[in-house]
C-alpha positions in Angstrom: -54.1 -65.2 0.4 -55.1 -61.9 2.1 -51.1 -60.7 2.1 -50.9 -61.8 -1.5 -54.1 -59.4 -2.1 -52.8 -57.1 0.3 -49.3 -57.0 -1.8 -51.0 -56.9 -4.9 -53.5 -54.0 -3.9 -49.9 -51.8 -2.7 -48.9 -51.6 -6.2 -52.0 -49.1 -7.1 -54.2 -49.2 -10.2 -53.4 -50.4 -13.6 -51.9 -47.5 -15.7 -50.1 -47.1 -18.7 -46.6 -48.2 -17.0 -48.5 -51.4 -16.1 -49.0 -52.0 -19.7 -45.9 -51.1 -20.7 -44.2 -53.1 -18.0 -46.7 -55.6 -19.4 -45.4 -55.4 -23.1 -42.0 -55.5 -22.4 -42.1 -58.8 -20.9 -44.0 -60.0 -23.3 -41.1 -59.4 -25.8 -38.7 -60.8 -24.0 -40.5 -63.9 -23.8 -40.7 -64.0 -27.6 -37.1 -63.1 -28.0 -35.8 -65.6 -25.6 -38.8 -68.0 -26.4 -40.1 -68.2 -22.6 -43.9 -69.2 -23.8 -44.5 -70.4 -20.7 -44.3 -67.4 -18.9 -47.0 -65.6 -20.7 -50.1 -66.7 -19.2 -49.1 -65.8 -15.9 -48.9 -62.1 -16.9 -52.2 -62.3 -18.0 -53.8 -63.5 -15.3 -51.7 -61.1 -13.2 -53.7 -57.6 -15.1 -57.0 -60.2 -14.9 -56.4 -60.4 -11.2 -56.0 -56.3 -10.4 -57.9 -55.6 -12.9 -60.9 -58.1 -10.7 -59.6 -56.5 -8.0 -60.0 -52.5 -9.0 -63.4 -53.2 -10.6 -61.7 -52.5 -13.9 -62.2 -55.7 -16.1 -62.5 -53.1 -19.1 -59.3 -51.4 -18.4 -57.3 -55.2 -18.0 -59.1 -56.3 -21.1 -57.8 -53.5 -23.1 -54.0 -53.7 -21.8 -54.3 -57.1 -22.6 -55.6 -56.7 -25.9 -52.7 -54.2 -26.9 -50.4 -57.2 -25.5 -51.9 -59.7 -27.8 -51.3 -57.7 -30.4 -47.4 -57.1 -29.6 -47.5 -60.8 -29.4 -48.9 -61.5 -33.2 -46.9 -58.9 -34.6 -43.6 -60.7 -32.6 -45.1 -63.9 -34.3 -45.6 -62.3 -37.4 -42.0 -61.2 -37.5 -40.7 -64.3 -35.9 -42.0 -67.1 -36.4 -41.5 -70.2 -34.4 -43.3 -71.7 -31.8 -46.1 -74.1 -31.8 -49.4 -72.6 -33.3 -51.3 -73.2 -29.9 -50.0 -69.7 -28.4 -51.1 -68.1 -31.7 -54.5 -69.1 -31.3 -54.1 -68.1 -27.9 -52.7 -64.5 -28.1 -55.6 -64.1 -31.4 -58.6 -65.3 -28.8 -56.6 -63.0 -26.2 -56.8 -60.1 -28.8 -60.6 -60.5 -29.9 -61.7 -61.1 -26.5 -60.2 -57.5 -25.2 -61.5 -56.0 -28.7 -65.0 -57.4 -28.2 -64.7 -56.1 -24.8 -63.3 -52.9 -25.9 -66.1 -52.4 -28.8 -68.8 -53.4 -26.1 -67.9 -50.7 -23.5 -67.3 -48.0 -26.0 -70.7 -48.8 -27.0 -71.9 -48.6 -23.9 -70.9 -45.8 -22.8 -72.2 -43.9 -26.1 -75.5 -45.4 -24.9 -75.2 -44.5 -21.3 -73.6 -41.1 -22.9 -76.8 -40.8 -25.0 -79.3 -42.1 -22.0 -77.4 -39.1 -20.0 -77.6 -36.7 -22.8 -81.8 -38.0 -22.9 -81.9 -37.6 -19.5 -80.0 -33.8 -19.1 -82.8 -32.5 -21.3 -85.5 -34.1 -19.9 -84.6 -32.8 -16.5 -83.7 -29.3 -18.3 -87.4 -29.5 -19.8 -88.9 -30.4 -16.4 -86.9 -28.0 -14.7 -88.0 -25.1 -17.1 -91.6 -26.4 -16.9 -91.2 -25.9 -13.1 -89.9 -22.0 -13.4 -93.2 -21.9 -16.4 -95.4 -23.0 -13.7 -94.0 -20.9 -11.2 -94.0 -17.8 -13.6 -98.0 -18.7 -14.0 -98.8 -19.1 -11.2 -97.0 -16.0 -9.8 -98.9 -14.4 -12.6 -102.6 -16.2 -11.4 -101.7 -14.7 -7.9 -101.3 -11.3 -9.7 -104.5 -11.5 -11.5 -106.4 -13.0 -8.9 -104.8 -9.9 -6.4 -105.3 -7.7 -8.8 -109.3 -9.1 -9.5 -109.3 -8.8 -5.3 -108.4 -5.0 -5.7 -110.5 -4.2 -8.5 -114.1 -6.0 -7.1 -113.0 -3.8 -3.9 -112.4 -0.6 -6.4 -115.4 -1.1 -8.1 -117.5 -1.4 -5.1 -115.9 1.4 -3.7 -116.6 2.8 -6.8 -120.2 2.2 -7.0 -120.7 3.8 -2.9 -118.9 6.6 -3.9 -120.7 7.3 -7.1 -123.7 6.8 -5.6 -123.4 9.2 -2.5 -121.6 11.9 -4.0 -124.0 14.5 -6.1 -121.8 17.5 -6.4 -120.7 17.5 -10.3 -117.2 17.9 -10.0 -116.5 15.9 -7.1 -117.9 13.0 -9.4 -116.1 13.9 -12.4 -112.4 14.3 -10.6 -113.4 11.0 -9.0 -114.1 9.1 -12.2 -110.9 10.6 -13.9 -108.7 9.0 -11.1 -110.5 5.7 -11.7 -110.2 6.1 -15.7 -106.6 7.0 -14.9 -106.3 3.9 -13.1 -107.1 1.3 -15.2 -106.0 3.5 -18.5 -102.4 4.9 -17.0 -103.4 7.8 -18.9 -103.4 11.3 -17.2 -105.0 13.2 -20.4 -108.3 13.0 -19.8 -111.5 15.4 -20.9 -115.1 15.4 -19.2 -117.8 17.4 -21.5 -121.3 17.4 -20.0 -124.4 19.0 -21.9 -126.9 18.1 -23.9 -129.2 18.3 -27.2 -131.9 20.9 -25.2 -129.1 23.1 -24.5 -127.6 22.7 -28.1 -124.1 22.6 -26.6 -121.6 20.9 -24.5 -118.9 22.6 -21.7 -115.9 21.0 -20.9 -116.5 20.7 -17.0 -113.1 18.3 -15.7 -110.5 18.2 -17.5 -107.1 17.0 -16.2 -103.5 16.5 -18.5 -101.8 18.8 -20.9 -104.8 20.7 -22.4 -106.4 22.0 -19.1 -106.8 25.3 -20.8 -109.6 23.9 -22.3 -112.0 23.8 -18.8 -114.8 25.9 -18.8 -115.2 26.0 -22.3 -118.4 25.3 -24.2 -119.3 23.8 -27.9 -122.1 23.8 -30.1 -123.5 20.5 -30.9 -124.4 21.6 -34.3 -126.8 19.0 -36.5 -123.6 17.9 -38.7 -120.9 18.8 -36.5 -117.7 16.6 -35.3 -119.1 16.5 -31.7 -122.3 15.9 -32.5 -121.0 12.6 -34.4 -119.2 11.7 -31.7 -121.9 12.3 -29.0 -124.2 10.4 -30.7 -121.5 7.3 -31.2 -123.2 5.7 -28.6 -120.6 2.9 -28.0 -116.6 3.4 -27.0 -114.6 4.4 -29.7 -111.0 4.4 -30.7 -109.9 7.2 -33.1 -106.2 6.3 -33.8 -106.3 8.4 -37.1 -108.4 11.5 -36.2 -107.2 12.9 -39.8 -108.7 10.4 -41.2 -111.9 9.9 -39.3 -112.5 13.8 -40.1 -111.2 14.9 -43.2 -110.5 18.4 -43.4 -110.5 18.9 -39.8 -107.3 20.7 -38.4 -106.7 18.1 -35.8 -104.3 19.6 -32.9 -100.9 17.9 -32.0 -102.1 16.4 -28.5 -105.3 14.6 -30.0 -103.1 12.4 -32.2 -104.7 9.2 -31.0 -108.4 9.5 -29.0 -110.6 6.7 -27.2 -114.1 8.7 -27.2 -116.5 6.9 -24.5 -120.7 8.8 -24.4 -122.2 9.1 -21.0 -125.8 7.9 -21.8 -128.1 7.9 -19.0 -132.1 7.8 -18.8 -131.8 7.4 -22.6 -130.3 10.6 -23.2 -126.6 11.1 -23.8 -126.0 13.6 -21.0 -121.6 13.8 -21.9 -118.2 12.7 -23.3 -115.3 10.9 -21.8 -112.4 12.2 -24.0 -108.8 10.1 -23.8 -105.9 11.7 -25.7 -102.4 11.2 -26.6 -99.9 12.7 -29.0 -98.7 9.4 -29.9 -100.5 7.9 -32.8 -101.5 4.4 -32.2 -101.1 4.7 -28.4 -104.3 3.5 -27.2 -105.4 0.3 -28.3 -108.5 -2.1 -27.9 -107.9 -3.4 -25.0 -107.8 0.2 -23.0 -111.6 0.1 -25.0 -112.3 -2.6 -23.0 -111.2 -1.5 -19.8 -113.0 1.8 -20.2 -115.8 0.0 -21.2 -116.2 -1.7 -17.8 -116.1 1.5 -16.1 -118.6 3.3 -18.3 -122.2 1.9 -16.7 -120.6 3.5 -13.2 -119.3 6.7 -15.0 -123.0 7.3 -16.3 -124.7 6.6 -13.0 -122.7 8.7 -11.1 -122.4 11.4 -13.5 -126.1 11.7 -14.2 -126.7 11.4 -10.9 -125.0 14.6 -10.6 -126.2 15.8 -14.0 -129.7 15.4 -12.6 -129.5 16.6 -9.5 -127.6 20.1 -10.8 -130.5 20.5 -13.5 -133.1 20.0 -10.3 -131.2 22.4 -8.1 -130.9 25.1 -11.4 -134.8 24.8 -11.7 -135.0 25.6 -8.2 -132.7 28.8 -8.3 -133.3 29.8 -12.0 -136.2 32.0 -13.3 -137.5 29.6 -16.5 -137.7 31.9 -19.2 -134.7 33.6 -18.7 -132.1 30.8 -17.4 -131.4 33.3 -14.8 -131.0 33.4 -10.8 -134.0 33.7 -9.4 -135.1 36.5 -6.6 -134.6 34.5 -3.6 -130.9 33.2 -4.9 -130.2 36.8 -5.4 -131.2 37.4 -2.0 -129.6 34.9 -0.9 -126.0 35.2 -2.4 -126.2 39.5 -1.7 -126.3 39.1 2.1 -123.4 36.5 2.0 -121.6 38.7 -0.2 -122.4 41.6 2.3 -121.0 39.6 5.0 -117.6 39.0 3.4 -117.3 42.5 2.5 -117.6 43.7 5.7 -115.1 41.5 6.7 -112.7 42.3 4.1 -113.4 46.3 3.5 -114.1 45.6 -0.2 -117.0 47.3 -1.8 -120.3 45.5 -3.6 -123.0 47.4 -6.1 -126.1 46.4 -6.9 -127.8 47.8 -9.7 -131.5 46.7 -10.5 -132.1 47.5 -14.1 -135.7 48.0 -16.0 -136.6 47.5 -19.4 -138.0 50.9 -21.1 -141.5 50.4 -22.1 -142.1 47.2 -21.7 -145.1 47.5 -21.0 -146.4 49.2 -24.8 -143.8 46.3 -26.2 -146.6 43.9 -24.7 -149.6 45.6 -25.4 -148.4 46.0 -29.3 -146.7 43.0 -30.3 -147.9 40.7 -27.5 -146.6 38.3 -24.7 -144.7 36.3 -26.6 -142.8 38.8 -28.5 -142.1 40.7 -25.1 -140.9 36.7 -24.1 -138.1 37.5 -26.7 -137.2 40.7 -25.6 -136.8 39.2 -21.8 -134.6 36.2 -23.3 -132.7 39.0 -25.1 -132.0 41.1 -22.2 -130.9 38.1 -20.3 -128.5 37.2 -22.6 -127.3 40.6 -22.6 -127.1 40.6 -19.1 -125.2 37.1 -18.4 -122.5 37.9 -21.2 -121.5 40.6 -19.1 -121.2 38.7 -15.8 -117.6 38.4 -14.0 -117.6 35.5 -11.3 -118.3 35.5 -8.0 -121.0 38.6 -9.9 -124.3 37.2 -10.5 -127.7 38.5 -12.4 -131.5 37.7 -11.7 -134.8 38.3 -12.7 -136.0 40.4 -10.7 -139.7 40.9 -11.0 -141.1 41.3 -14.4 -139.1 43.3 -16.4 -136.9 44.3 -13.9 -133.1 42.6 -13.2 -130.9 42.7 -10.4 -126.7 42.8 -10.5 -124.8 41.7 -7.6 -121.0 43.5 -8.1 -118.5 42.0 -6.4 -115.7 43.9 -5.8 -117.3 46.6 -7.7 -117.1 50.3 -6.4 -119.6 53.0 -7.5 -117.4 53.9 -10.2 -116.9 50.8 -11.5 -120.3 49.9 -11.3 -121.5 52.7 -13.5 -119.2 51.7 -16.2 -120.0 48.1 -15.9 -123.8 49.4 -16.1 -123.1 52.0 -18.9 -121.1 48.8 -21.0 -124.6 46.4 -21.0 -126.9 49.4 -21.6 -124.8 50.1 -24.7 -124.8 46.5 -25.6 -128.8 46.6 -25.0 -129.4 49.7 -27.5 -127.4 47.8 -30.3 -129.7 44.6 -30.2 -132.4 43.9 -33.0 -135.3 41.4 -32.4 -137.2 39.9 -34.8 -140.0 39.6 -32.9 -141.0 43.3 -32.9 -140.0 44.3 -36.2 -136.2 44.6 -35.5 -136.5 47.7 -33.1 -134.4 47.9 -30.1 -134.9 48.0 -26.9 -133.4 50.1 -24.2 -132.3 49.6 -20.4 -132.3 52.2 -16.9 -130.5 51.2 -14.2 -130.4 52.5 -10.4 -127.2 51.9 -9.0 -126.3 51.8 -4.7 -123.3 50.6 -3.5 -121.7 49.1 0.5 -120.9 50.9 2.0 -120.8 54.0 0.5 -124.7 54.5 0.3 -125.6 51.5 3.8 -124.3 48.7 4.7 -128.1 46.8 4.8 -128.5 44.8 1.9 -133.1 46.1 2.3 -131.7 49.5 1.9 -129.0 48.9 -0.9 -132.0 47.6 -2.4 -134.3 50.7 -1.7 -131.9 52.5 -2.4 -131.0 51.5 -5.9 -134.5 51.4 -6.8 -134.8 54.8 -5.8 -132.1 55.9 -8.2 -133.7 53.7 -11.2 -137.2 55.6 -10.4 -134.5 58.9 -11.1 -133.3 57.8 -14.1 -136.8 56.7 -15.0 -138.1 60.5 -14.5 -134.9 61.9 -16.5 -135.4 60.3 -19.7 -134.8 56.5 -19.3 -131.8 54.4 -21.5 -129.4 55.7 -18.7 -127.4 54.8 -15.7 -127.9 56.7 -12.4 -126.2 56.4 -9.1 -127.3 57.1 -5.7 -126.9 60.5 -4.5 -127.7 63.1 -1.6 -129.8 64.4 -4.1 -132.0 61.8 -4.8 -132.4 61.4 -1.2 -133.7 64.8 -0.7 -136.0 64.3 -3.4 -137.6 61.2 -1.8 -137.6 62.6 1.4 -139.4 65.9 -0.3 -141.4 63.7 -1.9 -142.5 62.1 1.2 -143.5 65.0 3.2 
């Protein structure tokens, strides 16, 4: 039995010679009548297909057979009926078989096709998952960095006191969480009736240093008394009428409020319109409470340290800042072989201005003089009050020459004033005028020295400038003996 296997397993699986090995037999046995041949076939393809696992395949050879055989009978017929019957059960059988395997293998077909997309689906829920929790990690790193930021944030804010240290500080932090490089800082305040642009960073850094009114019905006085963050994506809109430059095409405007009082103006800018959106608002808006303590802070502690340099009525240096700031100045001078003036200037008749129109109109005339004074100041050069109605001007890089016509340019700018106060008269300015180290190279006897030359111009007729000379040395030293 195991050779007969053996044998029948060396002829290789059923193909389409087997059936058409298969067929031709078949009609010989109809043409020479040889019925009983037939059955034998068909248990040979039953027996390798059995033996090749491929019932299906026998079946369907065997159902093509069958129906060679009942189209033969068809054609010829002859025999006894029995082998009909048995080639028609032969045929069903293989076409039942044939039916039942082509519908299972749509179904198993289908179960796959169910199967392919639910592993696709799972497989693409897996990358989802993966993607979201990559993304958790991100946000939960990124949360990690910015709790550490803001608490570094907070420290820093909190130590530093020097104005601009804070500002450039808070711009990197806005810049951070904005991506925005165009950033303004304006800092003032509704005493001082105006606001000065003190940091600003981006494409409009020409604006630093420079100051606006906050008038009662002005554009910045809307906007610094907002109160809450605000995005302006339509400035032309927002203020009709308004020439709105290129760069300011779309603004996020965040107040400074601290101790109640809005103390400054966080300014983002782009020239894109629609650029910044609400959720930049938001992120600024998280910031803000550590922009305000830090800035007013610093806001504080600069007002504080003003008041202790600063004469009150006038806003200017005070005497011991003067003092101060001279010898340093001195000291660099020397160093450097550049020359510093000092010119100590005194109101003319001051005094009868009291007496006549009283203390607070000679107030006025002090404000006045100051304002005079500071518009004509050139940085490092300072001013102070001096002593009553005399000022003090530190020259930096000033030669005698210069100084004069520095001197000569305020006391021109002095005469032209008007002041309500005393009926609209003017008021005039001397000055004494010393300079290192043409006249000493002590700052006591710059001083003495200038004052000396005011007392000269004081004696020749006042409203005039007058330098140190031999002359008015020999006078004082006649005057002396």
């Amino acid at each position: 039995m195991k050779d007969i296997v053996k044998k029948i397993k060396q002829v290789g699986p059923l193909n389409r010679g087997d059936a058409g090995i298969f067929a031709l037999v078949s009609v010989l046995g109809l043409i020479f009548s040889d019925w009983q041949a037939v059955p034998f076939f068909y248990i040979l393809f039953i027996l390798r297909a059995a033996l090749y696992r491929s019932a299906r395949r026998g079946l369907f050879y065997v159902m093509l057979a069958s129906l060679g055989y009942l189209a033969m009978y068809l054609l010829r017929p002859g025999p006894a009926p029995f082998f009909f019957w048995m080639w028609t059960i032969y045929f069903l059988a293989g076409l039942s078989v044939v039916v039942f395997s082509y519908a299972k293998r749509i179904r198993e077909e289908r179960y796959r096709m169910v199967y392919l997309k639910k592993q696709a689906d799972l497989e693409e829920a897996t990358m989802r998952e993966m993607t979201l929790r990559q993304q958790v990690e991100r946000i939960e790193e990124r949360l990690k960095e910015s709790s550490g930021v803001f608490s570094g944030v907070k420290q820093m804010l909190r130590e530093r006191l020097d104005l601009q240290d804070v500002l450039k500080f808070s711009a990197g932090m806005v810049e951070w969480v904005s991506d925005r490089k165009n950033i303004i800082f304006l800092v003032g305040g509704e005493e001082e009736q105006q606001a000065e642009v003190v940091y600003c960073q981006g494409v409009q850094t020409s604006l630093r240093g420079r100051q606006f009114p906050l008038k009662p019905d002005g554009v910045l006085t809307r906007l610094w008394g907002g109160g809450n963050v605000k995005l302006i994506n339509r400035p032309e809109m927002e203020f009709p009428g308004l020439v709105i430059p290129r760069a300011f095409a779309s603004l996020l405007v965040c107040p400074l409020i601290f101790a109640g009082e809005t103390i400054g103006l966080v300014l983002l800018y782009d020239e894109k319109q629609g650029s910044l959106d609400n959720d930049l608002v938001k992120k600024v808006d998280v910031l803000r409470p550590h922009i305000e303590l830090g800035v007013g802070k610093a806001v504080l502690y600069n007002r504080y340290e003003e008041l202790s340099i600063t004469d009150g009525l006038t806003r200017l240096y005070s005497r011991r800042y003067f003092i101060k700031r001279a010898e340093e100045e001195l000291q660099r001078a020397g160093r450097y072989g550049s020359s510093v003036s000092i010119a100590i200037g005194d109101l003319d008749h001051f005094k009868e201005c009291n007496d006549e129109y009283g203390h607070l109109a000679g107030d006025e005339v002090l404000k006045t003089a100051a304002s005079v004074l500071r518009e004509g100041i050139e940085l490092p050069s300072l001013v102070c009050r001096y002593g009553g109605e005399e000022f003090a001007y530190l020259m930096v890089d000033y030669s005698k020459k210069q100084a004069k016509e520095k001197c000569e340019e305020i006391r021109e700018r002095m005469a032209k004033q008007t002041i309500p106060a005393i009926k609209q008269k003017a008021v005039n300015i001397s000055f004494g005028l010393a300079t290192f180290p043409d006249d000493s190279e002590q700052l006591e006897s710059l001083l003495e020295l200038a004052d000396q030359a005011l007392y000269s111009a004081k004696r020749g007729g006042r409203n005039q400038v007058v330098e140190f000379s031999a002359q008015i040395a020999a006078a004082e030293k006649k005057k002396k003996a």
